[in-house]
N, C-alpha and C positions, 0 to 999 in steps of 0.2 A: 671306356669303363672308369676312366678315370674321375673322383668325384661324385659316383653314381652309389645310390642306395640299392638294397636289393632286401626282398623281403623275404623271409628262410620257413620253410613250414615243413615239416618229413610227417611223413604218413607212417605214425605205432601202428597201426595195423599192418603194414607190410613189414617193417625194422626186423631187423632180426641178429641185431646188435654187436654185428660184427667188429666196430670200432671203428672200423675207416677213416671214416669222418670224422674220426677225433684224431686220427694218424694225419689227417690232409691238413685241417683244419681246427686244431686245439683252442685257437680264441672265439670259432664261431660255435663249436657242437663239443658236448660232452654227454657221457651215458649215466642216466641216475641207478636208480638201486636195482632198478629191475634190468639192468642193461641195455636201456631203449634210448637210442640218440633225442636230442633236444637240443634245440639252438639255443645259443649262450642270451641271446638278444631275439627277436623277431625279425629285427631288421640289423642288415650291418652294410659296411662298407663292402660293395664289390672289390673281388680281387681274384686273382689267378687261383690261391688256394682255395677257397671259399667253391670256384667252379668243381674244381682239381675234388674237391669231395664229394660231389654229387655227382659227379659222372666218376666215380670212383665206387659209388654205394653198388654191391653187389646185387638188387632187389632193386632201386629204382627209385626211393622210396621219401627223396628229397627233389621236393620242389623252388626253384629260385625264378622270384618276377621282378620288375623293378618297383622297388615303393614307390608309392603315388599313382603313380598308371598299372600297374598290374599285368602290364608286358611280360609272357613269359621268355627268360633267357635259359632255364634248363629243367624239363629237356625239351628238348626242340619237339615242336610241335610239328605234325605231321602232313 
């Protein structure tokens, strides 16, 4: 993970703006006016938090791949 880029996209259709993700992960996700998560960046540095949010979102509702290749790391694909 170390070194690794990851590309952050949540799906406002599903959010339902719980904050979480802003609780896990304050430098990657924050909620605008309408209290709908949004990545700070597109892409950010892989890190334990940054997972720790998406498998934290109550709804599902954030997607993490690696940039560049488009590998999904979460959520695990079935």
């Amino acid at each position: 993970m170390m070194g690794d880029r990851w590309h952050v996209e949540v799906d406002r259709s599903v959010c339902i703006g719980s904050g979480m993700c802003v609780n896990h992960a304050g430098d990657a996700f924050h909620l605008d006016s309408a209290r709908q998560s949004r990545p700070t960046d597109e892409d950010c540095d892989a890190g334990e938090h940054v997972l720790a949010a998406a498998e934290g979102c109550p709804v599902e509702a954030i997607t993490l791949t690696l940039a560049g290749s488009g590998e999904v790391v979460f959520p695990p694909e079935e």
